[in-house]
C-alpha positions in Angstrom: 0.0 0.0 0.0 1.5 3.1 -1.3 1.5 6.4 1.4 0.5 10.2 0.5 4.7 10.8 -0.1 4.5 8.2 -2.7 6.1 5.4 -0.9 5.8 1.8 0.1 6.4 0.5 3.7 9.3 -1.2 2.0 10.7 2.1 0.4 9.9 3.8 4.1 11.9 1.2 5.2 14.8 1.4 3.4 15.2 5.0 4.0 14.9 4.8 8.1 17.2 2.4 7.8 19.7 4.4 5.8 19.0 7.8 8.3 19.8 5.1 10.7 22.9 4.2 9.6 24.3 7.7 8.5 23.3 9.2 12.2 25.5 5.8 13.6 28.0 7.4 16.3 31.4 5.8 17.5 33.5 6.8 20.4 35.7 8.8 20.3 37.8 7.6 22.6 38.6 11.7 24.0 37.3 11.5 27.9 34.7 13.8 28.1 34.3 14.5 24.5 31.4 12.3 23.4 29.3 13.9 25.7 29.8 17.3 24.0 28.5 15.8 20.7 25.3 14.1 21.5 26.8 10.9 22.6 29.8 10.1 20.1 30.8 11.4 16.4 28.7 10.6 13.6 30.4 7.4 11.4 31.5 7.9 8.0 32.1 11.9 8.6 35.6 13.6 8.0 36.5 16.0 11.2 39.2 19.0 11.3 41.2 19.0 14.4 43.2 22.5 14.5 45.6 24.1 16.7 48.9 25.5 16.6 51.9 23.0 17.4 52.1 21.7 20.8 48.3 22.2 21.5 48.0 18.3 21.5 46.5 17.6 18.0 49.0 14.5 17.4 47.6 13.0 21.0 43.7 13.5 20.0 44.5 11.8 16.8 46.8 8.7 18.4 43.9 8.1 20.9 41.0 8.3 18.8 43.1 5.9 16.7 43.7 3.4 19.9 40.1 4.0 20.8 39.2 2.5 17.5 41.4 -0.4 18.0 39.9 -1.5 21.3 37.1 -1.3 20.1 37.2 -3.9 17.1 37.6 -1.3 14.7 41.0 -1.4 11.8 42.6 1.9 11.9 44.7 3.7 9.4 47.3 6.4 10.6 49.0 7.6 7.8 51.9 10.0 9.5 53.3 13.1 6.9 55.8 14.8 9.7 56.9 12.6 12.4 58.4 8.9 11.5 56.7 6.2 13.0 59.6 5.0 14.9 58.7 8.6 16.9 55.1 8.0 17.1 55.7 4.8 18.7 58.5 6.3 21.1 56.3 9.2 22.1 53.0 7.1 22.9 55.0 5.2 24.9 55.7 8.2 26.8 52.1 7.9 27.7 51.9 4.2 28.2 50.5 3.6 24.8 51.6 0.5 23.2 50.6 1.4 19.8 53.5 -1.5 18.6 51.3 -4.1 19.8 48.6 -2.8 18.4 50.3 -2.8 14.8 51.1 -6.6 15.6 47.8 -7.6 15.9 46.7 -5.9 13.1 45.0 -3.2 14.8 46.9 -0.2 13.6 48.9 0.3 10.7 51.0 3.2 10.1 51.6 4.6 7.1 55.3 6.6 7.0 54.8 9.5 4.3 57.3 11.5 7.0 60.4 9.6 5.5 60.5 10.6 1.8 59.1 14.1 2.7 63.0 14.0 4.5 64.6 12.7 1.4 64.9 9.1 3.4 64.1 5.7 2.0 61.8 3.7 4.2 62.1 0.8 6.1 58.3 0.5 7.1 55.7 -2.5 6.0 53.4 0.9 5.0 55.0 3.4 3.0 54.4 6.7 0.4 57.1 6.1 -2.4 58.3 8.1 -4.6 55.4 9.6 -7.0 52.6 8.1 -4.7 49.5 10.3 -3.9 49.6 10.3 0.0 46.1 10.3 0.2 45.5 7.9 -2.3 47.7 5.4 -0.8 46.1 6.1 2.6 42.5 5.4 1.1 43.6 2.5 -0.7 45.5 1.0 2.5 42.7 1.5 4.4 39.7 0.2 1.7 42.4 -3.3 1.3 42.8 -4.1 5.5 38.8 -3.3 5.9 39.9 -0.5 8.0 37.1 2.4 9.6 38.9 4.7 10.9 41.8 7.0 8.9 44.2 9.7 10.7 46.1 11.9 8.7 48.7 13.7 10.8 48.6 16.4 9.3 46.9 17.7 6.4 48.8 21.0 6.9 52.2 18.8 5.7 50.7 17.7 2.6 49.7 21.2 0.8 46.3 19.9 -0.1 43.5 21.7 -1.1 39.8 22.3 -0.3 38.8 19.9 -3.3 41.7 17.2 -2.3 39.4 16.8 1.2 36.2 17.3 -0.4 37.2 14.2 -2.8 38.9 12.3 0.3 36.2 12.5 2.6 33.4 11.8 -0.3 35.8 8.6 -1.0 36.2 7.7 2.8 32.5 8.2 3.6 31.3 5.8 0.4 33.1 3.2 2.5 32.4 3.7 5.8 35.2 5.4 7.0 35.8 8.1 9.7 38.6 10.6 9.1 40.5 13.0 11.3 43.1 15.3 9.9 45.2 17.6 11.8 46.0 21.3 10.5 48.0 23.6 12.4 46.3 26.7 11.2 42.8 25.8 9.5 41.7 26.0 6.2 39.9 25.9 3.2 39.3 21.9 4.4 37.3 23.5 7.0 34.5 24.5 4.8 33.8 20.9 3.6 34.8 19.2 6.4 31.7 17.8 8.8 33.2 18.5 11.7 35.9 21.1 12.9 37.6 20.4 16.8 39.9 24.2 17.7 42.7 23.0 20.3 44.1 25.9 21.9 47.4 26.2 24.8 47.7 29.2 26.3 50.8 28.8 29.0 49.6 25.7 31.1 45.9 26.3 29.9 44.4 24.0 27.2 41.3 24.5 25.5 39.0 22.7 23.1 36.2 24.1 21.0 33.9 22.9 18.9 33.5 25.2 15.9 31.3 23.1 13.9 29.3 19.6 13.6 27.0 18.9 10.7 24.2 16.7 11.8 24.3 16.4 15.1 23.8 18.7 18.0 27.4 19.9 20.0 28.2 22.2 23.1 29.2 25.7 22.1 31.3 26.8 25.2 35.2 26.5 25.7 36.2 23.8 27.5 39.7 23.3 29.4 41.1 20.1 28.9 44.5 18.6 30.0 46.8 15.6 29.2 47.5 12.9 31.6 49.2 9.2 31.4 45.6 8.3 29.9 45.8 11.4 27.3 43.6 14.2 26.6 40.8 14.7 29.0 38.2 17.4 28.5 36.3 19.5 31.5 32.7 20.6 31.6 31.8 23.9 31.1 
């Protein structure tokens, strides 16, 4: 029996069940975070997470990455600035074990840090010569069955507006959540779904949220600060 909008209870459906599955949230893995957002971030969605350096951009994006790895999920980190030997050394720092992750085929890092430094590679995942970062890191992630991608940072790569536009339209067809880091925000902002501001002033930290298509998010300023279990944000 067809409705007055023209469609079948089969066609109605269909489409609750695709609102269902576009509104589908995952945890961030941030303490204190999913609760400014309505209860976790929206699957399938790129995010912006900006700040100058130090402000603890490379920490939100190592811990959202674990988060997704203890939670079943295959994560994707593909690294432009710091070589992965570093990322390991410094998550250790916070008792992260990110190694063991990457043996059980958790986490795999992708090292486009090395031939940005004119240095040949010695990781399982690498950009070579002439390789698209981006590309590689999409095609990584679609052959492991990974949903989660990190791209630390977009800032390193000198892509455009239309490079994240096409990424995130490319991530999202396949499920996949994406969080890049830029030091200074830009044009990626306007497309991006989501945009997290991570400010330090002295021993003050701060987090906004400047933007979040689709679902509702706190508007206030929040301290945060970074312990032995990472970043942890305050209420207002």
């Amino acid at each position: 029996m067809a409705h007055r909008n023209g469609l079948g209870s089969k066609e109605r459906y269909k489409c609750l069940r695709g609102l269902k599955r576009v509104m589908e949230r995952i945890r961030s893995g941030i303490h204190g975070l999913d609760e400014l957002v309505d209860g976790g971030l929206p699957r399938a969605r790129a995010f912006v997470v900006k700040g100058a350096p130090g402000s603890g951009k490379s920490i939100f994006s190592m811990q959202f990455a674990l988060s997704g790895a203890s939670d079943g999920e295959k994560t994707v980190f593909l690294t432009t600035e710091h070589p992965p030997k570093k990322l390991r050394e410094d998550a250790l720092s916070l008792g992260w074990n990110i190694g063991a992750a990457e043996r059980r085929g958790e986490l795999s890092i992708i090292d486009a840090a090395s031939i940005r430094g004119g240095k040949p590679s010695t990781e399982e995942h690498a950009v070579l010569h002439g390789d698209d970062a981006l590309e590689s890191a999409l095609r990584t992630a679609r052959r492991l069955g990974a949903s989660r991608l990190i791209i630390d940072s977009w800032t390193a790569l000198g892509a455009g507006r239309r490079d994240f536009s096409k990424m995130a339209h490319a991530a999202a067809e396949t499920g996949i959540t994406v969080i890049a880091t830029s030091e200074c925000g830009g044009e990626e902002e306007a497309v991006a779904d989501g945009v997290f501001e991570l400010a330090r002033d002295g021993d003050s930290r701060s987090l906004r949220i400047v933007k979040m298509r689709g679902t509702r998010h706190s508007l206030a300023s929040h301290g945060f600060g970074i312990t032995e279990k990472g970043i942890s944000v305050e209420r207002a």
